[in-house]
PADO-214915 format. One line per field, with one value per residue (C-alpha): y, z, x; residue in three letters. Coordinates in steps of 0.2 Angstrom, whole numbers, plus 2048, in hexadecimal, padded with zeros to 3 digits. Layout:
BEGIN
v (Y,...)
w (Z,...)
u (X,...)
residuo (ALA,...)
! end
This chain:
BEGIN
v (31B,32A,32A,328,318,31B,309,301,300,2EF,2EE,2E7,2F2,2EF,2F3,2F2,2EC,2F3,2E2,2E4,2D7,2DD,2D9,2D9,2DF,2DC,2E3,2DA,2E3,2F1,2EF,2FD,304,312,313,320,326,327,32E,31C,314,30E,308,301,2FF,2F5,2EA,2D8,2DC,2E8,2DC,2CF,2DC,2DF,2CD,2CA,2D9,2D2,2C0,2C9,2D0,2C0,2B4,2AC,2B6,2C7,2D4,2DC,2EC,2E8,2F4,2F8,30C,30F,31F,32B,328,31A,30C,315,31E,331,338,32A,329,321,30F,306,2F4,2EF,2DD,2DB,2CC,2D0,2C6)
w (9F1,9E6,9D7,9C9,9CB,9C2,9C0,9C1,9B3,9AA,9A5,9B0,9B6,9B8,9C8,9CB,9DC,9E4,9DD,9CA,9CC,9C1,9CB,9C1,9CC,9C0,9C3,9C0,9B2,9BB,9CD,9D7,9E6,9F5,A02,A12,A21,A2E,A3A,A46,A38,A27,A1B,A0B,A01,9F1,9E5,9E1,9D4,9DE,9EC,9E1,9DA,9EC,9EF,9E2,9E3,9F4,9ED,9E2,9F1,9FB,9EC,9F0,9EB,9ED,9F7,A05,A02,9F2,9F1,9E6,9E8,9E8,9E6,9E1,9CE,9CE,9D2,9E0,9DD,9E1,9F1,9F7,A00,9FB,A00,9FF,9FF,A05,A08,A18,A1B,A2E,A37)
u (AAD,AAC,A9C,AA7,AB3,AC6,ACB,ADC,AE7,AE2,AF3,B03,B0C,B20,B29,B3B,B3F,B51,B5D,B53,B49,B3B,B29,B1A,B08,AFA,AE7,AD7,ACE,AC1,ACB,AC4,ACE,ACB,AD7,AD2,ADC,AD0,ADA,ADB,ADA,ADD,ACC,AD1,AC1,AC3,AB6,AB9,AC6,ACE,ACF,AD5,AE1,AE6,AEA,AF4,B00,B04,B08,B13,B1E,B1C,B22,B35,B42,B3B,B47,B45,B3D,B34,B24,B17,B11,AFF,AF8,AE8,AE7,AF5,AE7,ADF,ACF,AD1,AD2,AD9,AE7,AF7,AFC,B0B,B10,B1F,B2A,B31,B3D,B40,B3A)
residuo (UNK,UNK,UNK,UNK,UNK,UNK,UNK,UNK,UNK,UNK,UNK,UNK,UNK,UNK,UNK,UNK,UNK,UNK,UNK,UNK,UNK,UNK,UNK,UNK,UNK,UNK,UNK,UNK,UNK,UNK,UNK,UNK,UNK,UNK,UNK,UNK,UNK,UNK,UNK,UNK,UNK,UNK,UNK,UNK,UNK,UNK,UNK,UNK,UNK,UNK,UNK,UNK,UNK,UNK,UNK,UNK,UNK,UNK,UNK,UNK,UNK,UNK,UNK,UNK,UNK,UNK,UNK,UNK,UNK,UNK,UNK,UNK,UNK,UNK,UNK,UNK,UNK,UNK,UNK,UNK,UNK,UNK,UNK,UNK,UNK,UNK,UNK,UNK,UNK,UNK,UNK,UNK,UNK,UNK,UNK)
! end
């Protein structure tokens, strides 16, 4: 993790899926969130809150209702620390 944490957005943040339907992906306050491609494989390093935060962005895309391809973009100074590298979240309904 880098020396200096940049945390999330305390705020909600609004994303408008493909059918506008409006998802709401909130942050636990202080989430803290690294994301590393190490070639193999894929670290995402996270405290609690970012965990937490995590968690309940993928509730969000699992809830009834929400369409196929529904995603939330995570990236380098979007609730990622920097340097990391971005991460996306995405429904699936195939099965």
């Amino acid at each position: 993790m880098t020396s200096e944490p940049i945390y999330a957005p305390i705020e909600s943040t609004h994303v408008t899926a493909t059918d506008g339907a409006a998802l709401v992906f909130t942050w636990d306050a202080n989430s803290r969130i690294e994301v590393r491609n190490l070639g193999g494989e894929v670290v995402i390093e996270a405290n609690a809150a970012g965990l937490r935060s995590l968690a309940a962005h993928l509730l969000v895309l699992a809830g009834d209702g929400v369409p196929d391809g529904a995603h939330l973009h995570l990236e380098d100074g979007n609730g990622l620390e920097d340097g990391s590298v971005g991460l996306v979240l995405e429904r699936s309904n195939e099965q």
